[in-house]
C-alpha positions as CSV (number, residue, x, y, z in Angstrom):
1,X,-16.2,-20.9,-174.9
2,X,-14.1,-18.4,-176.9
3,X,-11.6,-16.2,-174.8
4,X,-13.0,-12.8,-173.9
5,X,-11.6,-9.1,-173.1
6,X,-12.5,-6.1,-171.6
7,X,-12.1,-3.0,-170.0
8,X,-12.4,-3.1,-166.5
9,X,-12.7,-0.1,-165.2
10,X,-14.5,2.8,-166.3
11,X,-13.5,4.4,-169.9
12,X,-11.8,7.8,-169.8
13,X,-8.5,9.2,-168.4
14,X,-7.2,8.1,-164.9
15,X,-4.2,6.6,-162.9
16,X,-5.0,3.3,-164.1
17,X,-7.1,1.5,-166.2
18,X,-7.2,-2.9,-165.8
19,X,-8.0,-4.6,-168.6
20,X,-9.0,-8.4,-168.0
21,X,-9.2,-11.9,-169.9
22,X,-10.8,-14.7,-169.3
23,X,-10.7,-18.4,-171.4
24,X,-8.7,-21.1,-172.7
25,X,-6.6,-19.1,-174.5
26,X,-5.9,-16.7,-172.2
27,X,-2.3,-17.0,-171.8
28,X,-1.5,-18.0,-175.4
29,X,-3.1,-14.4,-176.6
30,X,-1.5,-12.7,-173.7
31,X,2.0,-13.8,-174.0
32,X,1.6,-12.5,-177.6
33,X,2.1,-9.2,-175.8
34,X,4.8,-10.0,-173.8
35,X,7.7,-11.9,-175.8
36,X,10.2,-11.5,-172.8
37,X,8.0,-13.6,-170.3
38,X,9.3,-17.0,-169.8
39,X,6.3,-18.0,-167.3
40,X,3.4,-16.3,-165.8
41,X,3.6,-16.9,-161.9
42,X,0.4,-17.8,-160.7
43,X,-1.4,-14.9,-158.4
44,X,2.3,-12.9,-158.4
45,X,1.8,-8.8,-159.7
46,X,4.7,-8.7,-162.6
47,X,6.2,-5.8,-163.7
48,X,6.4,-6.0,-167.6
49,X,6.4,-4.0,-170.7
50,X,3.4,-4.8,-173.4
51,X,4.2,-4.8,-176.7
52,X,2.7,-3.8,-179.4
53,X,2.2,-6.4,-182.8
54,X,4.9,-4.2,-184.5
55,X,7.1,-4.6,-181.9
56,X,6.7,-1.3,-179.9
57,X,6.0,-1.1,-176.2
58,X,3.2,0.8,-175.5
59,X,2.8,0.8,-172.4
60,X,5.2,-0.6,-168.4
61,X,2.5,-2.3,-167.2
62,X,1.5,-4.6,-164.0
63,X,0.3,-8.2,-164.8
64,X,-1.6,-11.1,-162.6
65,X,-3.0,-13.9,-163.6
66,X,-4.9,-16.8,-162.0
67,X,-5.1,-20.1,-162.9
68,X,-8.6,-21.4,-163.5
69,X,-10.4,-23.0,-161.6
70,X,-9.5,-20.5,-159.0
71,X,-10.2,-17.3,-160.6
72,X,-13.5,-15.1,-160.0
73,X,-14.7,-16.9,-163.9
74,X,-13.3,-20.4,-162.8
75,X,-11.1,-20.4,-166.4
76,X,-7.8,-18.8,-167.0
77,X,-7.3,-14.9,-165.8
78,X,-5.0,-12.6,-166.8
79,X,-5.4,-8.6,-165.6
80,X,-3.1,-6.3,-166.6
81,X,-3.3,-2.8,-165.2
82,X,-2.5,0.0,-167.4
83,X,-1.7,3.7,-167.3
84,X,-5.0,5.3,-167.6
85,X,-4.5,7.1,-170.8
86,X,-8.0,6.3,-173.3
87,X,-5.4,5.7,-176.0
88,X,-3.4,3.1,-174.1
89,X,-6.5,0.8,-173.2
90,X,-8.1,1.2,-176.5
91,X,-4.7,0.4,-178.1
92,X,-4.2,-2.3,-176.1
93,X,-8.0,-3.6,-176.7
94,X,-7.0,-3.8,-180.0
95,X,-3.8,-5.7,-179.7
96,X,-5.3,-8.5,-177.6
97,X,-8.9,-8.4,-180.1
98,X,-6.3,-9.0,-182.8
99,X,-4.5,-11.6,-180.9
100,X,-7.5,-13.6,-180.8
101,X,-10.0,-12.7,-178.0
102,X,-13.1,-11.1,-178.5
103,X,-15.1,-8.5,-177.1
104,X,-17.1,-9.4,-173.8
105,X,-20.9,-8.8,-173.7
106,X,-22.4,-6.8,-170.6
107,X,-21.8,-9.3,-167.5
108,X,-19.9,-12.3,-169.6
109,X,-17.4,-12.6,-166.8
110,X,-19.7,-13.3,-164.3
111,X,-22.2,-14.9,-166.3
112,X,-19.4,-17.4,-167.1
113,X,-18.9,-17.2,-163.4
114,X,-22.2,-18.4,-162.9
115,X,-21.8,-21.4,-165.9
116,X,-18.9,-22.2,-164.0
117,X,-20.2,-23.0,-160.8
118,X,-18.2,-19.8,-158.6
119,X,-21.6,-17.9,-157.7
120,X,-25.3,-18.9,-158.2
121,X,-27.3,-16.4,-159.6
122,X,-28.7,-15.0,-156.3
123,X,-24.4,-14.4,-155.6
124,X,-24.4,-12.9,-159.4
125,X,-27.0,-10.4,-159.0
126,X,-25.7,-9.6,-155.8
127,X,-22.4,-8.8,-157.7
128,X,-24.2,-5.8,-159.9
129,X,-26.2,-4.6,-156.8
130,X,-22.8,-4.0,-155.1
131,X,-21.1,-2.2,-157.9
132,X,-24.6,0.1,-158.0
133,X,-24.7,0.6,-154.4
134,X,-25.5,3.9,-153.3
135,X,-25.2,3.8,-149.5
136,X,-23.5,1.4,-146.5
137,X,-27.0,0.0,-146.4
138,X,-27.3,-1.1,-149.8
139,X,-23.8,-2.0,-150.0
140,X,-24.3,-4.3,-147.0
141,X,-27.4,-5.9,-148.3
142,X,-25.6,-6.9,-151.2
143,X,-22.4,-8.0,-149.1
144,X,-25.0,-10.4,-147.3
145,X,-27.0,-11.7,-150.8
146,X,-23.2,-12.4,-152.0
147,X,-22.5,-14.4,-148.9
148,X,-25.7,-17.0,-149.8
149,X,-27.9,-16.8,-146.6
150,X,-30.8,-16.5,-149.0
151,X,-29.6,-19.0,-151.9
152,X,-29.2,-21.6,-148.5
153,X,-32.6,-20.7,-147.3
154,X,-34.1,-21.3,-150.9
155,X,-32.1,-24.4,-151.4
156,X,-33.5,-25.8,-148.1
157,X,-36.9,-25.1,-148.8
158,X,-36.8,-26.7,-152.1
159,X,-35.6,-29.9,-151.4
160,X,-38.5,-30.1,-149.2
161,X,-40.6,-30.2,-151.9
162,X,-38.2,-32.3,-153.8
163,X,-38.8,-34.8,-151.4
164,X,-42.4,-34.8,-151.5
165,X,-42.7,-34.7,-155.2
166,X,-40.3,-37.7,-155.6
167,X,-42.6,-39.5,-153.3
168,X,-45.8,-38.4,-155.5
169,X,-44.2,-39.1,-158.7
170,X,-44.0,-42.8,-156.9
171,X,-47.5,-42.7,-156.4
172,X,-48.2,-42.5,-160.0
173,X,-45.6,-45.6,-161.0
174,X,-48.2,-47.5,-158.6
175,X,-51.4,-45.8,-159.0
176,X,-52.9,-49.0,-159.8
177,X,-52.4,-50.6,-156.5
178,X,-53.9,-47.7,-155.0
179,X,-51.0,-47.2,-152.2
180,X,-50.0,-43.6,-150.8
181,X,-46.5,-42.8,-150.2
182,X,-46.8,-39.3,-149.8
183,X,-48.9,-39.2,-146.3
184,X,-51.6,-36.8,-146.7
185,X,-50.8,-35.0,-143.0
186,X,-47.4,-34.6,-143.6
187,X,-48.0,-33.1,-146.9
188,X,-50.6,-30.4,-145.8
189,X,-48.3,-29.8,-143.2
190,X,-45.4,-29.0,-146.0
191,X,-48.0,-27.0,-147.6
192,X,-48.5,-24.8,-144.4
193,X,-44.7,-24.6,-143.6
194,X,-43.8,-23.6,-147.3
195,X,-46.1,-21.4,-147.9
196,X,-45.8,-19.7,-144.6
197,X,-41.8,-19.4,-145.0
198,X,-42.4,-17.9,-148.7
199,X,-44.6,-15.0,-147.5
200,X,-42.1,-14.3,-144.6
201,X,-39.9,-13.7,-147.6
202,X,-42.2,-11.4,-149.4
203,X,-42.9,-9.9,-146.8
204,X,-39.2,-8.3,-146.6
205,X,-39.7,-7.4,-150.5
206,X,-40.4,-3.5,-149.6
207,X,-38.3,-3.5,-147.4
208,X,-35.2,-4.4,-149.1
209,X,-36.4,-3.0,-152.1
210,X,-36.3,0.3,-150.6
211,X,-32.8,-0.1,-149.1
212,X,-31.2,-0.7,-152.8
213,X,-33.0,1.5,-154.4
214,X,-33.8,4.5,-152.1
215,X,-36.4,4.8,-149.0
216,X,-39.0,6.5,-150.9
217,X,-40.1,10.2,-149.5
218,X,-42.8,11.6,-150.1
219,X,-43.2,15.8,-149.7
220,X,-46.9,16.8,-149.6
221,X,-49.3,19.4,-149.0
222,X,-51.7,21.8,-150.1
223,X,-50.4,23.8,-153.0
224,X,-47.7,26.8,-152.4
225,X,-47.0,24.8,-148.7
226,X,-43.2,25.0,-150.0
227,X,-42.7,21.5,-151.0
228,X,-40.6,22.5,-154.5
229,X,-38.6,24.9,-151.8
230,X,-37.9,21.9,-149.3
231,X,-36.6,19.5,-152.3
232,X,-34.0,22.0,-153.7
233,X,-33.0,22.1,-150.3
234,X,-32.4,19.1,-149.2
235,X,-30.9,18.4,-152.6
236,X,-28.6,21.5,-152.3
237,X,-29.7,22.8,-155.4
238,X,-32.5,24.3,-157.7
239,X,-33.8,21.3,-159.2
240,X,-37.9,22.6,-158.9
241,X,-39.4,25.6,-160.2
242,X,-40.6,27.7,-157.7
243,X,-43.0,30.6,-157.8
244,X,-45.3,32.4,-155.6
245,X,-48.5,30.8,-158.1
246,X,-49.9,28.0,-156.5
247,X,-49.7,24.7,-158.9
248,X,-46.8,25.2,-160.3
249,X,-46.0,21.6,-160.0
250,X,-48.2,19.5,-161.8
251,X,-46.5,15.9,-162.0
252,X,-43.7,14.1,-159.3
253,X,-40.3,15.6,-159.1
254,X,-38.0,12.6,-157.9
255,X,-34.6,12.9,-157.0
256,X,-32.1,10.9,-154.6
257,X,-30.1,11.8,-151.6
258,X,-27.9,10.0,-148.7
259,X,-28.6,10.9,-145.3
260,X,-26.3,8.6,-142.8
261,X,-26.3,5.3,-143.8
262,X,-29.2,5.3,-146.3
263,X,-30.4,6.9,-149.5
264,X,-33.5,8.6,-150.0
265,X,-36.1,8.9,-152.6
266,X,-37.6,12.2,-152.6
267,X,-40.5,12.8,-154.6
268,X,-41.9,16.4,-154.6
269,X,-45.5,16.2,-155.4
270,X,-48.9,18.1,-157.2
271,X,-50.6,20.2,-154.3
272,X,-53.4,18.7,-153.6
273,X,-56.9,20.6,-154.1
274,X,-59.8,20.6,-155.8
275,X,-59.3,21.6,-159.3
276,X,-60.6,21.5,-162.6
277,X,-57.6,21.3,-164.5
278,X,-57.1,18.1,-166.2
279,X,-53.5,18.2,-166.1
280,X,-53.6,19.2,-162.4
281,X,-56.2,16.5,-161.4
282,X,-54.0,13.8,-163.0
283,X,-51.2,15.3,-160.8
284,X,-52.8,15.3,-158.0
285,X,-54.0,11.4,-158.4
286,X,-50.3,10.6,-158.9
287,X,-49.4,12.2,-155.8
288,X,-52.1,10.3,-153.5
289,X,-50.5,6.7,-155.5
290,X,-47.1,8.1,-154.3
291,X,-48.5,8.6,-150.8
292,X,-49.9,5.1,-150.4
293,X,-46.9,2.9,-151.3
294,X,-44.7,5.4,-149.1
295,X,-42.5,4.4,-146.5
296,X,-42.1,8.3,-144.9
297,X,-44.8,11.5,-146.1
298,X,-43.4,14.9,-144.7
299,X,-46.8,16.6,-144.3
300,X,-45.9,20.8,-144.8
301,X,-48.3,22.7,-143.8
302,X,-48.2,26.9,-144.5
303,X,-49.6,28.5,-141.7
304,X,-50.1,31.7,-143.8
305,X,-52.5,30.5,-146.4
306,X,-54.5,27.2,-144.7
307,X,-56.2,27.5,-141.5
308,X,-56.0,24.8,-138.9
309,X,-58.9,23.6,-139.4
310,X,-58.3,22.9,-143.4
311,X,-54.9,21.5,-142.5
312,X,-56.3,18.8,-140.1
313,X,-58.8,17.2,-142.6
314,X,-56.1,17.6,-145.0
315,X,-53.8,15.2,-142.5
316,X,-56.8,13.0,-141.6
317,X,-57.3,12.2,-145.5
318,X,-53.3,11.6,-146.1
319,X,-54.0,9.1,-143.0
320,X,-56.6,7.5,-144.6
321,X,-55.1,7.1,-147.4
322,X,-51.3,6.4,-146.7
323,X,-51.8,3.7,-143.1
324,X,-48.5,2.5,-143.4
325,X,-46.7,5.4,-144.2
326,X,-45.1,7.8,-140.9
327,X,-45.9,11.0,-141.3
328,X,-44.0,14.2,-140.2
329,X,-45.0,17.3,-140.1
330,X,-43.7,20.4,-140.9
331,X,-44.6,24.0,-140.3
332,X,-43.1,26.0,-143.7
333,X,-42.5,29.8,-144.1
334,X,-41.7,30.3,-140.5
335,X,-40.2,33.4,-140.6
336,X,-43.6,35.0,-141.8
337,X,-46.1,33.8,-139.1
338,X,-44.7,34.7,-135.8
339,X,-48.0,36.0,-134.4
340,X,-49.8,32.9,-135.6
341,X,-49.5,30.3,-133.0
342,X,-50.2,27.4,-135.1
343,X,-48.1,25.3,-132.8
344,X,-50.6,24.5,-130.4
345,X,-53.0,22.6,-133.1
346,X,-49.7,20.8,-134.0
347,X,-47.0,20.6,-131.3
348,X,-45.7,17.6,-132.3
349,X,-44.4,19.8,-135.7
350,X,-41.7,20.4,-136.7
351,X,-41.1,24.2,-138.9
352,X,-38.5,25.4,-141.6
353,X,-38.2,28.5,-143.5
354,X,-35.9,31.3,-144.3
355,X,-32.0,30.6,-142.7
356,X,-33.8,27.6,-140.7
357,X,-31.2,25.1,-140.5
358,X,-32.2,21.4,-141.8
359,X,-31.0,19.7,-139.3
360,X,-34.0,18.9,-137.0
361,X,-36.0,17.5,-140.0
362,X,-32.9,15.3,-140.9
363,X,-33.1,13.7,-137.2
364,X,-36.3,13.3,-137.3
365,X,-36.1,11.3,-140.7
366,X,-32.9,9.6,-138.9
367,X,-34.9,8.2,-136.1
368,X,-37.7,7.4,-138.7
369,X,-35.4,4.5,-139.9
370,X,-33.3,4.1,-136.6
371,X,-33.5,0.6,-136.6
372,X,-31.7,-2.7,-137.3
373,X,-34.0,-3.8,-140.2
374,X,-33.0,-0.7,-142.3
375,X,-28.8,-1.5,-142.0
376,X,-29.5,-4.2,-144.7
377,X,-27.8,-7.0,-142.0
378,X,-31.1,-9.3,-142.0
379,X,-30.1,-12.7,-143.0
380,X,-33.4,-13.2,-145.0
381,X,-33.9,-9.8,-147.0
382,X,-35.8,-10.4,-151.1
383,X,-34.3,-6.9,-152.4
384,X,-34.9,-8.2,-156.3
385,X,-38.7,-7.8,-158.0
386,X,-37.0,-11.2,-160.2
387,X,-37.3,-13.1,-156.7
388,X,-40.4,-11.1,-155.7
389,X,-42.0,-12.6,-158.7
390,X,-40.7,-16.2,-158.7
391,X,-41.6,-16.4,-154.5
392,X,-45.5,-15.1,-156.1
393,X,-45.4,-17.9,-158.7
394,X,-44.2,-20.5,-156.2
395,X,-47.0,-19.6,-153.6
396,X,-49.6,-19.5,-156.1
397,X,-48.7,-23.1,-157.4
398,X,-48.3,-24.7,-153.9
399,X,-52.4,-23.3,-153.1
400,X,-53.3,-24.7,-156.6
401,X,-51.3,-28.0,-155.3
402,X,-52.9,-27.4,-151.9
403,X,-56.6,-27.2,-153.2
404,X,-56.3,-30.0,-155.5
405,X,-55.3,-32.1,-152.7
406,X,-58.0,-31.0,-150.8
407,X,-60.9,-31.9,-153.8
408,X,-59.0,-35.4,-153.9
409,X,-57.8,-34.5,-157.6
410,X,-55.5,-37.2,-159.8
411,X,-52.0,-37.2,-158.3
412,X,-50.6,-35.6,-162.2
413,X,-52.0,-32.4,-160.9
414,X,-50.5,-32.4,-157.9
415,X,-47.6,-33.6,-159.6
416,X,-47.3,-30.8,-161.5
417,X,-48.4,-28.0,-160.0
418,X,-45.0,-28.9,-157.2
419,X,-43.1,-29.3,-160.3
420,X,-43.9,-25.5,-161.0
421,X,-43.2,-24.4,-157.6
422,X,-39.9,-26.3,-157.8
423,X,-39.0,-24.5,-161.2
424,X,-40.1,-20.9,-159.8
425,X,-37.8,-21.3,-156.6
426,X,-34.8,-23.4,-158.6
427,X,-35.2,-19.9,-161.2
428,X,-34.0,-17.4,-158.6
429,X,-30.8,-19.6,-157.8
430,X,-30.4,-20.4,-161.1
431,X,-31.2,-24.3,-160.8
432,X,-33.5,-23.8,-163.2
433,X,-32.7,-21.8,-166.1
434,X,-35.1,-20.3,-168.6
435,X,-33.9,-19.3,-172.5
436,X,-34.1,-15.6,-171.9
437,X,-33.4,-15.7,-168.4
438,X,-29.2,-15.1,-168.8
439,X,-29.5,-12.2,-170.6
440,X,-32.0,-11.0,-168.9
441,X,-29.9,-10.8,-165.7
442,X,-26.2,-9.9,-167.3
443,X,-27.4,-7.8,-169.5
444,X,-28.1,-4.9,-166.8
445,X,-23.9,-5.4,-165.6
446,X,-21.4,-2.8,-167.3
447,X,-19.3,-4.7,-169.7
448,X,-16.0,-5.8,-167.8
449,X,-17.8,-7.1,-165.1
């Protein structure tokens, strides 16, 4: 593979800027730049001046480099760390492109990580979650994926069926003789184990889904409750239109937010109503979707315009519709109703309003998620819809394997439907590698990483 260069670090001015190469030829383009270097000391910062082709230094720089195989690529690493001026790094991009490295792709250097045998490609995508990581939670999810618990839990299971599929492939050299050295119990009980241990793993899809990318939140209500009002606050800004005309959101409003340890999703939602606008109905069928895949719906309520009585179906339908959702309510535009004791048809609410502080609804939330499985520390936690998918395909091919078994079907089917579970668990480890699957993955890094 031909020797690559990038920019490390984000592009712009700042204190520093690294610039790293990885390949054969690493050192032979890089001591191009610095004539006066004898030898590169292995894992040693260097002070050093980098010169330019035409023999001007542009730039006193610091150097490292690592010897493949131990290097974060496995090949030949030099970073060299720059002052951050744009015109240094592109200036020095230049030098080292004309010295004979090219430009790396999006995720080449740990894509070649990957080829190299440093990270599997659970550890690799764990890499870009971390760099995108928008809270401790998130970042310690992807501190765990990089640490393997779920690449040695995949691993395991697979060679179980290895196993068993060696033995069935055995079967066929002697499926003349009629002999069985797969034994049927132990195979259904395979069956039961695997596809019990794969659903476990699903199971923790929304879950850890919604620790990378943001617990969703749901604001909703009747129309006018003061759900626009409640995102721009929480937000700390005036990101919805507000008005005192009811409906003046029509579609979601999403926006994120850390709160302690996590991040937040926070949708702002169409009021919900009966209307015959067609724009508004379509808004309003969003927001009850939103609702049902929601992990938390903050309920508001305005005591001024929606009697108790309208506000209780109201919840009992958000209920219905949202059963594994918790639900908080909130009393809005409490400095208006003082003489309206709506507290008593909902003491368990909570109330905002003008100069009423957040804080109680931001406990609340807090003790919402209080809880060891939202810190991101379970050993087994599927945070990436690739995995999601490949578990699916893997459990639907071990029933297909399981039912033939069970209609006493030729061995080939069984054969092959195992083969396809194998491939769809060896794809999320990267054992098994697809022709688009590569770029599919690296191509969502930033380039230099």
């Amino acid at each position: 593979m031909k020797t690559i260069v990038a920019l490390s670090t984000p592009s712009g001015s700042g204190a520093i800027g690294i610039i790293r190469i990885s390949g054969v030829d690493c050192l032979s383009i890089a001591s191009t730049h610095f004539p006066k270097m004898k030898s590169f000391s292995p894992r040693k910062a260097i002070l050093c001046k980098f010169y330019e082709s035409s023999g001007h230094v542009l730039d006193e720089v610091l150097l490292v480099y690592f010897p493949g195989p131990n290097s974060y690529t496995g090949e030949d690493v030099v970073e060299i760390s720059f002052h951050g001026s744009s015109y240094i790094l592109q200036s020095a991009l230049k030098e080292l492109i004309q010295s004979g490295a090219i430009l790396a792709k999006a995720g080449e250097f740990t894509q070649r990580a990957f080829l190299n045998g440093k990270l599997d490609l659970v550890q690799a995508e764990a890499v870009g979650d971390l760099i995108a990581s928008e809270s401790r939670s998130a970042h310690d999810l992807a501190m765990r994926q990089m640490k393997g618990s779920v690449s040695v839990r995949l691993q395991e299971l697979r060679q179980q069926l290895i196993d068993f599929a060696a033995l069935i492939e055995l079967e066929l050299d002697f499926s003349e003789e009629d002999v069985e050295f797969a034994q049927r119990p132990a195979l259904y009980k395979l069956f039961n184990d695997l596809k019990a241990e794969i659903e476990k793993m699903l199971d923790t899809f929304t879950l850890g889904n919604a620790i990378k990318n943001g617990i969703p939140l749901i604001l909703a209500g009747a129309p006018n409750a003061g759900k626009s009002t409640l995102l721009n606050r929480f937000l700390g800004e005036d990101r919805a239109i507000v008005t005192k005309f009811a409906g003046t959101t029509r579609d979601s409003i999403e926006e994120k937010f850390r709160l302690g340890d996590h991040l937040f999703r926070i949708v702002d939602t169409a009021g919900l109503r009966i209307s015959n606008d067609e724009v508004e109905i379509l808004g309003i069928e969003r927001s009850w979707k939103l609702m049902s895949e929601g992990q938390i719906i903050l309920f508001l309520i305005d005591p001024t315009s929606c009697s108790s009585g309208e506000a209780k179906k109201l919840e009992e339908e958000i209920v219905n519709r949202s059963p594994n959702a918790s639900i908080l309510k909130i009393l809005t535009k409490s400095d208006l109703w003082d003489k309206i004791n709506y507290l008593e048809y909902f003491p368990d609410a909570l109330y905002t309003g003008i100069n009423v502080d957040l804080k109680n609804i931001q406990t609340k939330l807090s003790s919402f998620i209080d809880d060891n499985k939202w810190d991101g520390s379970s050993d087994i936690l599927i945070a990436n819809i690739r995995h999601a998918e490949a578990l699916n395909s893997s459990l639907t091919s071990l029933k297909k394997a399981e039912e033939g078994l069970n209609n006493r079907v030729s061995g080939e089917f069984i054969a092959f439907e195992l083969k396809e579970a194998l491939d769809s668990l060896g794809s999320i480890t990267g054992e098994v590698i697809a022709d688009d699957l590569l770029s599919s993955v690296f191509g969502r890094f930033c380039i230099g990483k």
